[in-house]
PALUMLO-628437 format. One record per residue: y, x, z of N, C-alpha, C in turn. Coordinates in pm, 1 decimal, decimal comma. Layout:
<sites>
nY/nX/nZ/caY/caX/caZ/cY/cX/cZ
Y/X/Z/Y/X/Z/Y/X/Z
...
</sites>
This chain:
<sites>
nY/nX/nZ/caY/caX/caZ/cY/cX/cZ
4256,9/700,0/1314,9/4116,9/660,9/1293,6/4051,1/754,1/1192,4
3967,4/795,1/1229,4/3866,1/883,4/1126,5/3794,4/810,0/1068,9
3832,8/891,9/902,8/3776,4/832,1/758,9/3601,9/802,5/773,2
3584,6/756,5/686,6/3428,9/787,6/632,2/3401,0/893,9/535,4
3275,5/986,5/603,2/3244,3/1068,8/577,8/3123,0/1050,9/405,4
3160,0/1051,3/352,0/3041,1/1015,4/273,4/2970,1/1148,8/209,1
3022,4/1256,2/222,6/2943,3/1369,6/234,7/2796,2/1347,2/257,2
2767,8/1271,3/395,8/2642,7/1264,7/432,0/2540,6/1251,1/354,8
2627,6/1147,0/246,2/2503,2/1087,4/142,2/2493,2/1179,1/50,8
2543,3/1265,7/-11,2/2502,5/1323,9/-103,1/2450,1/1465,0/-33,4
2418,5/1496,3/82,2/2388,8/1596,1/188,1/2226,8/1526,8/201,9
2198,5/1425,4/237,6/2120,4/1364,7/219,9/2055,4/1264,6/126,5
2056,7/1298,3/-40,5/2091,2/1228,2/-132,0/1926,2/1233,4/-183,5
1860,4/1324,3/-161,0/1722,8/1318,7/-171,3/1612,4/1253,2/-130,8
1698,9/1210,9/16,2/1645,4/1095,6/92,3/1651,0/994,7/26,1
1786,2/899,1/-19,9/1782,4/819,0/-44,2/1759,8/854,4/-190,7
1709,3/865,4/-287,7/1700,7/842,2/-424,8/1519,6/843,0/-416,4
1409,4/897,4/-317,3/1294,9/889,3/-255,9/1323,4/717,0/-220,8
1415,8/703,8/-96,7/1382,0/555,3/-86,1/1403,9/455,8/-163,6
1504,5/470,6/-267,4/1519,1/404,2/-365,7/1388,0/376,3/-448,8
1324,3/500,7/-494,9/1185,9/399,5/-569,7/1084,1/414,9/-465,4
1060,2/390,9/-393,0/981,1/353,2/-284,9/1006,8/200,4/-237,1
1120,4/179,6/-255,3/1096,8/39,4/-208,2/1129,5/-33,4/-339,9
1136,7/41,3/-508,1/1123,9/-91,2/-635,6/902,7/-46,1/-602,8
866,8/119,3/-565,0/744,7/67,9/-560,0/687,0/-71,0/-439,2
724,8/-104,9/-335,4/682,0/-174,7/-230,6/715,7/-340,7/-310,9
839,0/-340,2/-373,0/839,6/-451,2/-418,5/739,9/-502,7/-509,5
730,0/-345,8/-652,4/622,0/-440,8/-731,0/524,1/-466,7/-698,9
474,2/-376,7/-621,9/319,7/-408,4/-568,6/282,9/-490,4/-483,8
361,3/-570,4/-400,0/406,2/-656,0/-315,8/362,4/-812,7/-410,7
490,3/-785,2/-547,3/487,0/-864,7/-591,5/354,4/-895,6/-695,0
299,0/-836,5/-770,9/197,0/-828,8/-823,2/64,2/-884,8/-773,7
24,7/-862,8/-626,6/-62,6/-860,7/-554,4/-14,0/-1003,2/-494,3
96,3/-1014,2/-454,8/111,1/-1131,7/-402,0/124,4/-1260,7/-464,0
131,3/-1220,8/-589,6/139,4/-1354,8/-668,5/-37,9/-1355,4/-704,4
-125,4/-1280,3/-747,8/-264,0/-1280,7/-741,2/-334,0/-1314,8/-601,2
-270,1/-1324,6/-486,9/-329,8/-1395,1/-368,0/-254,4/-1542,1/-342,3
-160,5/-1536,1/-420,1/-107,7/-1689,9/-393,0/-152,2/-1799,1/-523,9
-152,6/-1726,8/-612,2/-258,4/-1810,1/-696,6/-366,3/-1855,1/-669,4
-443,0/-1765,7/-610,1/-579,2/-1788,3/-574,0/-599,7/-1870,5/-431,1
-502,1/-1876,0/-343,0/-457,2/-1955,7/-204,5/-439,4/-2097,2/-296,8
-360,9/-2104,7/-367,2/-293,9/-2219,4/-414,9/-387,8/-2329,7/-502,8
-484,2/-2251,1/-576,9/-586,2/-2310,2/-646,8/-714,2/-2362,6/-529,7
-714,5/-2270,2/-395,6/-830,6/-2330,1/-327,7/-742,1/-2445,0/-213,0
-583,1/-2430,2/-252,9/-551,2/-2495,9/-95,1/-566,8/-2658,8/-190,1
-545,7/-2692,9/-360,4/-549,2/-2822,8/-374,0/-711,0/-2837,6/-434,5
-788,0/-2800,6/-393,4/-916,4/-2814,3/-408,8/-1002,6/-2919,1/-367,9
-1085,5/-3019,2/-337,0/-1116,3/-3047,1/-216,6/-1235,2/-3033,0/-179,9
-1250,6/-2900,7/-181,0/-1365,7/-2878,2/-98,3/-1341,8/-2726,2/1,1
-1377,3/-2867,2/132,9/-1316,1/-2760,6/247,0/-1383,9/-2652,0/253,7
-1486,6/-2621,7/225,2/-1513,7/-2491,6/251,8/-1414,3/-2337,2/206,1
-1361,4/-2372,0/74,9/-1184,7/-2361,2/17,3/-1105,1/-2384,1/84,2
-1082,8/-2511,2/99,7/-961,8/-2562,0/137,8/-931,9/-2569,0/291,0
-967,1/-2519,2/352,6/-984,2/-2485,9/497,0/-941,6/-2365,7/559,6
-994,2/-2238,9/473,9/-956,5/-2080,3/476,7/-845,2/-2079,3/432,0
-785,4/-2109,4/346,6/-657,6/-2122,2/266,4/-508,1/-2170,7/342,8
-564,7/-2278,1/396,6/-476,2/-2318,9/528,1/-462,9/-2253,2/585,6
-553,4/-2219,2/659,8/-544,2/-2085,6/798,2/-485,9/-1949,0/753,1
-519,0/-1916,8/652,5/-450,4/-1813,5/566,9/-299,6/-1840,4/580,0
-251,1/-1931,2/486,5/-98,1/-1960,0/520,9/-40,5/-1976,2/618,1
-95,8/-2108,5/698,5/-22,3/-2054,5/868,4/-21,1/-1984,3/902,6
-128,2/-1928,0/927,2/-109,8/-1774,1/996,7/9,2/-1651,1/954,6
0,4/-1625,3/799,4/98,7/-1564,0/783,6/266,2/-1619,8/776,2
255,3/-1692,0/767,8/385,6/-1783,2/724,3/401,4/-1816,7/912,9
348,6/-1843,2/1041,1/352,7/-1873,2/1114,7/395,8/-1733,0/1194,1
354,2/-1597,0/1162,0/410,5/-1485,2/1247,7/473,2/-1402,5/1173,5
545,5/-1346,5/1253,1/685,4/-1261,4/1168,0/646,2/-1155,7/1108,5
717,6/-1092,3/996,6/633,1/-1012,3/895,0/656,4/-863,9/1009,6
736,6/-850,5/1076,3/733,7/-683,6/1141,1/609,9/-683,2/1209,1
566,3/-789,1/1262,7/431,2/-777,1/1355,3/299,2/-760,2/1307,8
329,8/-826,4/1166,4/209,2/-833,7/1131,2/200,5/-670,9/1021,4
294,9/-611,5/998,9/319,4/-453,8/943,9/251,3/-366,2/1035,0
273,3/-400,1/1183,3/235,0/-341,7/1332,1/110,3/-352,8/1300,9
39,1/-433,0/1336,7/-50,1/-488,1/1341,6/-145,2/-407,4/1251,3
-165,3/-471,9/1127,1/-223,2/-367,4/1003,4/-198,6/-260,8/987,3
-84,8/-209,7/1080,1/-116,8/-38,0/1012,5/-147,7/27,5/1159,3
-125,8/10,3/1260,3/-186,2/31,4/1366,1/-279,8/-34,2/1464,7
-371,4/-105,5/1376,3/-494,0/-209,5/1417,8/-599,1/-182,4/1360,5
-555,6/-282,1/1276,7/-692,1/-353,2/1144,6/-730,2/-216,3/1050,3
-573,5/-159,3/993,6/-654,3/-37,8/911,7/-752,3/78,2/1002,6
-663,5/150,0/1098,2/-792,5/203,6/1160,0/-878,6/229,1/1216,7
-904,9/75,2/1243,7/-1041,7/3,4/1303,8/-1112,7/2,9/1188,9
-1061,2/-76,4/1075,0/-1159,0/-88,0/975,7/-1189,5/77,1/874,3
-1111,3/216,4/915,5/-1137,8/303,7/848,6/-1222,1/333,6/901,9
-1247,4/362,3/1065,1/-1312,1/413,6/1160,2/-1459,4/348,8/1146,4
-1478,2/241,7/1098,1/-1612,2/135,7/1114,6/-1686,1/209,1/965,9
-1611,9/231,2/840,9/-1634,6/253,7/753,8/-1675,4/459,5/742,5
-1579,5/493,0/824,4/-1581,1/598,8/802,8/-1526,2/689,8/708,6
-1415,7/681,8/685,3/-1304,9/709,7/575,3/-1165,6/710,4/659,2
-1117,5/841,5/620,5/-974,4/851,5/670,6/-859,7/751,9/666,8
-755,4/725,8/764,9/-682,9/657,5/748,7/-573,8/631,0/672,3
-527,1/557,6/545,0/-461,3/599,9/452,6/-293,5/634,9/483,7
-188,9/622,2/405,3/-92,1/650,9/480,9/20,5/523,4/497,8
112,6/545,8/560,2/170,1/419,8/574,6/204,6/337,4/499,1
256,3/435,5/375,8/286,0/346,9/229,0/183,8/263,1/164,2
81,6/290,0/242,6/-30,3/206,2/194,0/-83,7/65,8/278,7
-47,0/93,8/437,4/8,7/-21,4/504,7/102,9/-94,9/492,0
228,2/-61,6/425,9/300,3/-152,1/390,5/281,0/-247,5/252,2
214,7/-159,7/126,6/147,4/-237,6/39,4/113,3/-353,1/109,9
10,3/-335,1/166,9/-77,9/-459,1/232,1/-24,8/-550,7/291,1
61,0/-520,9/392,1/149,7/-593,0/454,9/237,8/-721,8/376,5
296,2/-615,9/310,4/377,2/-705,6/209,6/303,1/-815,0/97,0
173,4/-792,0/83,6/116,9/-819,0/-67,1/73,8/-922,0/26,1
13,9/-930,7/162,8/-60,2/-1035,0/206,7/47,0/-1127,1/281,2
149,6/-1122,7/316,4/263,6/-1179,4/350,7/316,1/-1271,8/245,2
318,4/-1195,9/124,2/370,2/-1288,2/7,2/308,9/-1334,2/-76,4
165,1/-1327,0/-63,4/61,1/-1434,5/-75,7/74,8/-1584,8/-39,0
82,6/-1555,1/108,2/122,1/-1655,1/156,0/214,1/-1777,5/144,6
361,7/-1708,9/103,6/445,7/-1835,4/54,7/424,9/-1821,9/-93,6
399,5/-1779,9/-196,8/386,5/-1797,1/-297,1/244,2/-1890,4/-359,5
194,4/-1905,4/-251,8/61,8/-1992,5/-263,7/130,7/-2140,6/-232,9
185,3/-2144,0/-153,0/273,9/-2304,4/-164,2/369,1/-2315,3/-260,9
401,6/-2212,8/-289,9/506,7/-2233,2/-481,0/373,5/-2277,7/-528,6
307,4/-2233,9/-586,5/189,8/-2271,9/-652,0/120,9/-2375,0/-639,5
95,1/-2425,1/-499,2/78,0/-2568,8/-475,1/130,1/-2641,5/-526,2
245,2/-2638,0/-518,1/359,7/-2752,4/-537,8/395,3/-2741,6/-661,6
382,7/-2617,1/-715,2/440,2/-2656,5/-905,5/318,0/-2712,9/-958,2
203,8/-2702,1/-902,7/83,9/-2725,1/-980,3/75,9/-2941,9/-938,4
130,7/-2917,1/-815,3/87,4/-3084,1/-810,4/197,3/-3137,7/-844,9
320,9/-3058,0/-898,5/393,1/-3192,5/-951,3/381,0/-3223,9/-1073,3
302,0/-3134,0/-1138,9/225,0/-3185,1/-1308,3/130,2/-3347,6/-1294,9
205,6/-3374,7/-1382,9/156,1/-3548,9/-1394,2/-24,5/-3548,7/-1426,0
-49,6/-3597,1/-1311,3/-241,2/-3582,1/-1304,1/-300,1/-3657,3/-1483,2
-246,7/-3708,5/-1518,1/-238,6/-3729,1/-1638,3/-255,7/-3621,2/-1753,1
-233,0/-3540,5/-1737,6/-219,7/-3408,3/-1818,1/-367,1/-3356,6/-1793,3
-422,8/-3317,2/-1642,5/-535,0/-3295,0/-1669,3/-688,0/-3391,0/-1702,1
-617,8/-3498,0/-1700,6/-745,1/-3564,0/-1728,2/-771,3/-3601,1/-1876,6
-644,7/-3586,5/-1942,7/-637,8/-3574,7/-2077,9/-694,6/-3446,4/-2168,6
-685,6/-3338,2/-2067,7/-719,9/-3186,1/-2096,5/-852,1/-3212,3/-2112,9
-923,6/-3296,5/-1995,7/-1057,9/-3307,2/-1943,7/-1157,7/-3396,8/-2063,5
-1070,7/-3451,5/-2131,5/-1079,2/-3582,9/-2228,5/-1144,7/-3493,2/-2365,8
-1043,0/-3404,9/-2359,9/-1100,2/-3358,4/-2498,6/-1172,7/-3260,0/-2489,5
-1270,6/-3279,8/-2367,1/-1366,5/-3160,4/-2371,8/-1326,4/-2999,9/-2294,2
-1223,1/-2997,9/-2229,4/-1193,6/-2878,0/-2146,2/-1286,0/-2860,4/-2053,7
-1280,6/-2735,4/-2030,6/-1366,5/-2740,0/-1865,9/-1229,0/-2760,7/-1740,5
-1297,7/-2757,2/-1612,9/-1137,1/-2823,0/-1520,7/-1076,0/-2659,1/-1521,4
-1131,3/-2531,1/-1515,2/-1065,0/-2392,1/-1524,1/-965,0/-2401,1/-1652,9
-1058,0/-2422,4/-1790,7/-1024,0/-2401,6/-1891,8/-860,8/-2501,3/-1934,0
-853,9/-2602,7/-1833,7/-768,7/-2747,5/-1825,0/-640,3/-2653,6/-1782,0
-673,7/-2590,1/-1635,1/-606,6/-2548,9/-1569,4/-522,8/-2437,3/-1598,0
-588,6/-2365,3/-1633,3/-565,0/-2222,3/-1745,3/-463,8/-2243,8/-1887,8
-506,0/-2315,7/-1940,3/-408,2/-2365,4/-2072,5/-349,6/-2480,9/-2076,2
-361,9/-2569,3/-1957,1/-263,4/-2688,8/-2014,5/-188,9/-2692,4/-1862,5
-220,9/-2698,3/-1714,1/-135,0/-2747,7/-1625,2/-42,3/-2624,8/-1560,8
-90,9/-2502,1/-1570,4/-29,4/-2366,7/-1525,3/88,3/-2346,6/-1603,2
75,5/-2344,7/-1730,8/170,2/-2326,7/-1814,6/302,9/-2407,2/-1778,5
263,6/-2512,3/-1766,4/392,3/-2621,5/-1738,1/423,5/-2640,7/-1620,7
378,4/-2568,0/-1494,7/354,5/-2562,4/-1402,1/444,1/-2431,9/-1373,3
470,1/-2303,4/-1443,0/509,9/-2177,8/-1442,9/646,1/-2199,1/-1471,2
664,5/-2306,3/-1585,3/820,0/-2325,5/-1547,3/880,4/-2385,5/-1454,8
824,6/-2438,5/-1393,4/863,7/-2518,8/-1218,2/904,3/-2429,5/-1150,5
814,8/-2369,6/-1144,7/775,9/-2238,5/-1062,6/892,0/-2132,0/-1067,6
921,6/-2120,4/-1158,2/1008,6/-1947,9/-1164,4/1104,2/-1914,6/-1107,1
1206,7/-2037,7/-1071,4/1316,4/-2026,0/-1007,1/1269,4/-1996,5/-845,5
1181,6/-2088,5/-780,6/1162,0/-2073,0/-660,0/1043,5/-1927,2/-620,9
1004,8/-1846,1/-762,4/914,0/-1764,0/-725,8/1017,3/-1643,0/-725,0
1136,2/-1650,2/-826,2/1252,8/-1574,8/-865,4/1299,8/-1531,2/-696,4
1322,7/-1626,2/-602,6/1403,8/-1625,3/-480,9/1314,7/-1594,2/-372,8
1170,1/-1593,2/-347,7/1071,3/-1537,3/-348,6/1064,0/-1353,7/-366,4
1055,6/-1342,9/-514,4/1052,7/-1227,8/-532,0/1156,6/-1144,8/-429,1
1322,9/-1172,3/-447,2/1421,4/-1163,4/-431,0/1416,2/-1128,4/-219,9
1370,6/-1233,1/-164,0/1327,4/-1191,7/-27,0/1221,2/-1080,6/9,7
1103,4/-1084,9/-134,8/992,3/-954,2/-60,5/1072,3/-873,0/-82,5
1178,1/-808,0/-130,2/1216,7/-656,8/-163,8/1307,1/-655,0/-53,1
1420,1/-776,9/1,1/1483,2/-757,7/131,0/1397,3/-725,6/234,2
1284,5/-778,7/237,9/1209,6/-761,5/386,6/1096,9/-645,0/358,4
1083,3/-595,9/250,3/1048,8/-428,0/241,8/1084,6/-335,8/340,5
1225,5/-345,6/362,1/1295,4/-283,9/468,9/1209,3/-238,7/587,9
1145,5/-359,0/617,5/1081,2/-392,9/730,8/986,3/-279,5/759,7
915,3/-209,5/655,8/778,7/-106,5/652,8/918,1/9,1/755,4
1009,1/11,4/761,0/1072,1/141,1/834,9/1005,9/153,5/967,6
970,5/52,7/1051,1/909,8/7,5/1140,1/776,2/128,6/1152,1
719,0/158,6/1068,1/600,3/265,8/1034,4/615,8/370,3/996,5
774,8/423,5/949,0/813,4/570,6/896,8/766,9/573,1/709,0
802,9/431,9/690,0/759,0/460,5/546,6/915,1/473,1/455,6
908,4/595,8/382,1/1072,8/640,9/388,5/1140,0/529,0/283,4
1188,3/428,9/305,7/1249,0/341,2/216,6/1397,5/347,4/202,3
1466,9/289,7/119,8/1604,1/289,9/160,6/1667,1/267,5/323,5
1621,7/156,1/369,0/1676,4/159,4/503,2/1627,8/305,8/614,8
1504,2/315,8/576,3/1484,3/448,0/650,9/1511,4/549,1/588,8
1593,6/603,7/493,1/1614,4/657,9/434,5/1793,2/693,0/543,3
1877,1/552,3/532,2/1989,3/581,6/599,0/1968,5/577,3/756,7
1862,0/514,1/789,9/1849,1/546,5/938,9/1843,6/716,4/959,5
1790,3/775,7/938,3/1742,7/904,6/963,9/1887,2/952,4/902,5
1940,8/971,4/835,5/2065,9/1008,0/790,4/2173,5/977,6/908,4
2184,2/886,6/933,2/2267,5/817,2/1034,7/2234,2/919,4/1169,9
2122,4/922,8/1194,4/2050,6/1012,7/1334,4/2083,5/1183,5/1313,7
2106,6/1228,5/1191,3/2080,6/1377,6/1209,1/2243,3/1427,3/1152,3
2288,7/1326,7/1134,8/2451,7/1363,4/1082,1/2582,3/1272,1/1201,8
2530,8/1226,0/1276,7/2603,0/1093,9/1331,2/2709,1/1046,6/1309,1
2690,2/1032,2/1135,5/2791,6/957,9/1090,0/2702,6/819,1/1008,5
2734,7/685,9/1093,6/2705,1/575,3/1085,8/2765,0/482,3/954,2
2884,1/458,7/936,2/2906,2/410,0/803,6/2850,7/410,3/617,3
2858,2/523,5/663,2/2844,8/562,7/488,5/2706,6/551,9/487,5
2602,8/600,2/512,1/2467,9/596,0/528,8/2398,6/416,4/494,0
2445,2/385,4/618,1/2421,4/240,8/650,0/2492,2/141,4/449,3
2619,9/153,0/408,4/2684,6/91,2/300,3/2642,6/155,3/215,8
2536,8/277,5/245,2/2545,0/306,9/82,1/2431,6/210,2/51,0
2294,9/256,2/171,3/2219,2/127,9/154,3/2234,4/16,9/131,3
2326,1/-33,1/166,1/2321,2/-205,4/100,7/2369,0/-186,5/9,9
2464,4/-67,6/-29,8/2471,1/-121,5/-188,6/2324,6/-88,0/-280,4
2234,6/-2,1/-239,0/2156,2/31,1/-303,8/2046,0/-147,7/-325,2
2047,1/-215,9/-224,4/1965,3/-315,4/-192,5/2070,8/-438,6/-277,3
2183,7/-420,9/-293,9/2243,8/-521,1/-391,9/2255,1/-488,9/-529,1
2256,4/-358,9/-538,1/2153,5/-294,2/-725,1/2016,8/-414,2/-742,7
1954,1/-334,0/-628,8/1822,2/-389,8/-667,7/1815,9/-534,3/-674,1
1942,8/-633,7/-613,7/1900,9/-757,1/-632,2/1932,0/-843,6/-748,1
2058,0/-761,7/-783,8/2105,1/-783,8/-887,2/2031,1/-740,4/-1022,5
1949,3/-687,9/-997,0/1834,7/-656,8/-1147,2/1763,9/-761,9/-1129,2
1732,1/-777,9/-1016,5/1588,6/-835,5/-1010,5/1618,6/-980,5/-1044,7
1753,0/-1081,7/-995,3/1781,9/-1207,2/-1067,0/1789,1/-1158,6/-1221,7
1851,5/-1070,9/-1289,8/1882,3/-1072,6/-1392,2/1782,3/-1094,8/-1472,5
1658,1/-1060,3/-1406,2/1524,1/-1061,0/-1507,9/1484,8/-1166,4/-1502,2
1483,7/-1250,8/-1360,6/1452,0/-1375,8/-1329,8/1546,2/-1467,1/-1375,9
1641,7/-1439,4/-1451,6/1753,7/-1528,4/-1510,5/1676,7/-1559,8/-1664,3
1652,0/-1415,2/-1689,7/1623,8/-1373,5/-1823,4/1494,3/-1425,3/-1882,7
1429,9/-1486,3/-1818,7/1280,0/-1532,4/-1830,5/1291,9/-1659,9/-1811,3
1400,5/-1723,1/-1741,5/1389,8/-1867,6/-1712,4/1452,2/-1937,2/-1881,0
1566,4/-1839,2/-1916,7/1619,6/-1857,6/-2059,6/1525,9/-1835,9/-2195,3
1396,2/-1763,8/-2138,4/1314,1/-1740,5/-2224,6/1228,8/-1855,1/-2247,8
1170,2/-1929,0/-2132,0/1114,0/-2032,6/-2109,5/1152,1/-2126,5/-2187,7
1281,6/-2146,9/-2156,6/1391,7/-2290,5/-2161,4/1424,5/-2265,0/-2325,7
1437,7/-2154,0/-2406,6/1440,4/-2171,0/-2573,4/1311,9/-2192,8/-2582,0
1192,3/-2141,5/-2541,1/1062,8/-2159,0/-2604,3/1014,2/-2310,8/-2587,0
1101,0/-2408,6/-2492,4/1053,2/-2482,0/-2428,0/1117,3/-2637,2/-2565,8
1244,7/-2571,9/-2620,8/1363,0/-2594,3/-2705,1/1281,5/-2608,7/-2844,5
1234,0/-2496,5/-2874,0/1168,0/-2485,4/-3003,8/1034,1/-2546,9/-3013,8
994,8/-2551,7/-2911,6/860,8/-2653,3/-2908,9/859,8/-2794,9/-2964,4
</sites>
């Protein structure tokens, strides 16, 4: 039986150390953006006024209802250059479809984290906020989010933890990430193993940081929460 070649990877080592921060960039920006659209989903989905609370819905089903490769398809060979073409501005490049992709994808479930940490704060809290003169933003902002964020972290932690697995997904568009990084390696060397394992180990680096921080913040919480 013939060994594994791992030559390949360091033959092709430029590739992957490109896809390597290409996909911590797809994650943060993913994540950044997506927690600023799921906040803002999450604040209009417990609202009640449908004119809010109506778009917000449809927003989430929709994304949460079709699979993220289609909807990558979709936006980067649709919506963006229809909408460049209408505007009149060149079409940007794929790395910039996958931003989007990802940021509006994880909007989506992170807006029901947000729902749900926000309504399991005892309605009590804000009407007490409301008592001493808050406005309902100002309520929301300093007294139910806060306590609401520690609910939150673990299930936004595992969250985070899936947008950077399904990053992958932008390969679909030629956006050079780790996985397309060993695909194309795999194709021009046809040696399949090493390529393919180095990637996952590169994708179990990255996951393993990324709990560690999300470990590291929940312990931050939980003394600050101690000393209070």
């Amino acid at each position: 039986m013939q060994g594994i070649d791992w030559s390949v990877v360091v033959e092709y080592k430029e590739n992957f150390i490109r896809g390597f921060f290409t996909t911590i960039e797809l994650t943060v920006v993913g994540i950044l953006f997506g927690t600023l659209i799921g906040l803002i989903l999450g604040l209009m989905n417990i609202s009640r006024i449908k004119v809010l609370m109506i778009p917000a819905k449809a927003y989430v089903d929709l994304f949460r209802g079709t699979p993220l490769m289609l909807q990558i398809l979709a936006i980067h060979f649709g919506i963006i250059p229809t909408v460049c073409e209408m505007v009149g501005v060149d079409t940007p490049s794929a790395l910039i479809s996958g931003f989007i992709a990802l940021s509006l994808n994880a909007g989506a479930y992170i807006s029901e984290i947000f729902r749900g940490g926000i309504q399991s704060i005892d309605k009590g809290q804000m009407e007490a906020a409301r008592s001493l003169g808050m406005t309902y933003g100002q309520a929301m902002r300093l007294v139910i989010l806060p306590q609401a964020f520690k609910r939150m972290l673990p299930p936004l932690g595992n969250e985070f933890i899936a947008l950077m697995k399904d990053s992958s997904l932008v390969m679909v568009i030629a956006v050079n990430d780790i996985t397309y990084a060993a695909m194309t390696t795999a194709k021009s060397t046809w040696e399949r193993l090493a390529p393919y394992a180095t990637a996952a180990l590169m994708y179990l680096v990255l996951t393993y940081l990324l709990s560690r921080v999300v470990f590291y913040l929940e312990r931050r919480l939980e003394t600050g929460r101690k000393e209070g």
